[in-house]
N, C-alpha and C positions, 0 to 999 in steps of 0.2 A: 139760639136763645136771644132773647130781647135785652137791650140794657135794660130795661124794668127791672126784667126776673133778677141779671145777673144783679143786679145792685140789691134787691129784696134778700137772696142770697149771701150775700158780705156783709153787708151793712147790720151791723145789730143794735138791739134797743139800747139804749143809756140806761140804767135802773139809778133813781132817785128816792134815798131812805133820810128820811128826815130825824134829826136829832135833838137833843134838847139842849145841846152846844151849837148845833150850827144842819149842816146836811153832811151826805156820803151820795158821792154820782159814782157807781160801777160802771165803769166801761167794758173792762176786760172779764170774764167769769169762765174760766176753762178745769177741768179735773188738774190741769198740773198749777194754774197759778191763777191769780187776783189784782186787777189794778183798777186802785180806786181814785178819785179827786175828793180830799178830804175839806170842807168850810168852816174854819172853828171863829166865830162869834169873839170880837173883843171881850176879854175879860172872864173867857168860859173856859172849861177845862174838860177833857175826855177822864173818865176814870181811871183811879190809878190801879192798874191791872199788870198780868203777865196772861202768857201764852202757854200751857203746854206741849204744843208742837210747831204750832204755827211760826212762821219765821218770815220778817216782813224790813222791808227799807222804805224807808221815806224820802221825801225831797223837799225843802220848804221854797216853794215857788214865789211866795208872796207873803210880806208880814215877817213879824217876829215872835219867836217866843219861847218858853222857859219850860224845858224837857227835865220833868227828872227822874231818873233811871236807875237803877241798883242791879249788877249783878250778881248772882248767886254769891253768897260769902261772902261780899263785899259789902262797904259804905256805901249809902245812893249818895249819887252826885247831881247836881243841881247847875245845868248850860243850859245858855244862850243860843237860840237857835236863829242865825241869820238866814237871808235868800241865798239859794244857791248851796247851803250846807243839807250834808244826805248823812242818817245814821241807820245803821243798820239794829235792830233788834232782834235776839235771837231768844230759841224756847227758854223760857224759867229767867226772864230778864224783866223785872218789875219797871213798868215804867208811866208815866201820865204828861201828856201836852197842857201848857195853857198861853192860849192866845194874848198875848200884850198889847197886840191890835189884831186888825181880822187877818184869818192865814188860809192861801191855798197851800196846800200838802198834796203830792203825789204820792201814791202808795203804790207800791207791787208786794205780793205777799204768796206765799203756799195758799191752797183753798181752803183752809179749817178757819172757815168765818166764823165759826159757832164756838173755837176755841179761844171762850175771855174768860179767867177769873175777876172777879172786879174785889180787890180790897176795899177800894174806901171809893164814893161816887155820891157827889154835892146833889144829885139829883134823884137819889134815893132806889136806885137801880141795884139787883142783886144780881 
């Protein structure tokens, strides 16, 4: 085999899904798991949503910003998310990012990409 093929072979596309916060680059897409590079936009916020199944950790690579989170039975709490800090999210764990300035975010997550309820979402998404 050629290094052509072998590298045509390994090598897979990026998927690039454009936001109304920012983008989402998928690198990784496999039946057991998901890892994405998340862009979130100074001043933007992802919906404040939870998961039913899905269960996902993030990394904040770059930037800062203000996580806030509730889990089941609990007060939501309201952190500061510096570079370098990783939070895990688990199912039935309401929670929503907003950028203070612009943020790379690493994700890994279960594949149930399709699993978002969205509460409340500044950009009118159900």
């Amino acid at each position: 085999m050629d290094e052509e093929r072998i590298r045509q072979r390994r090598i897979n596309a990026v998927k690039r899904i454009e936001k109304p916060w920012g983008y989402e680059l998928w690198w990784a897409y496999t039946e057991k798991y998901v890892g994405k590079i998340l862009f979130i936009k100074k001043g933007h916020s992802l919906s404040y949503q939870f998961h039913r199944v899905k269960d996902e950790t993030f990394y904040l690579q770059k930037g800062t910003m203000i996580l806030e989170i509730e889990d089941e039975g609990k007060p939501k709490e309201v952190i500061k998310i510096l570079p370098g800090d990783s939070v895990r999210i688990t199912p039935l764990t309401k929670h929503r990012m907003t950028a203070v300035e612009d943020c790379y975010v690493l994700e890994v997550s279960t594949p149930e990409v399709d699993d978002v309820v969205r509460l409340e979402d500044r950009y009118g998404r159900v």
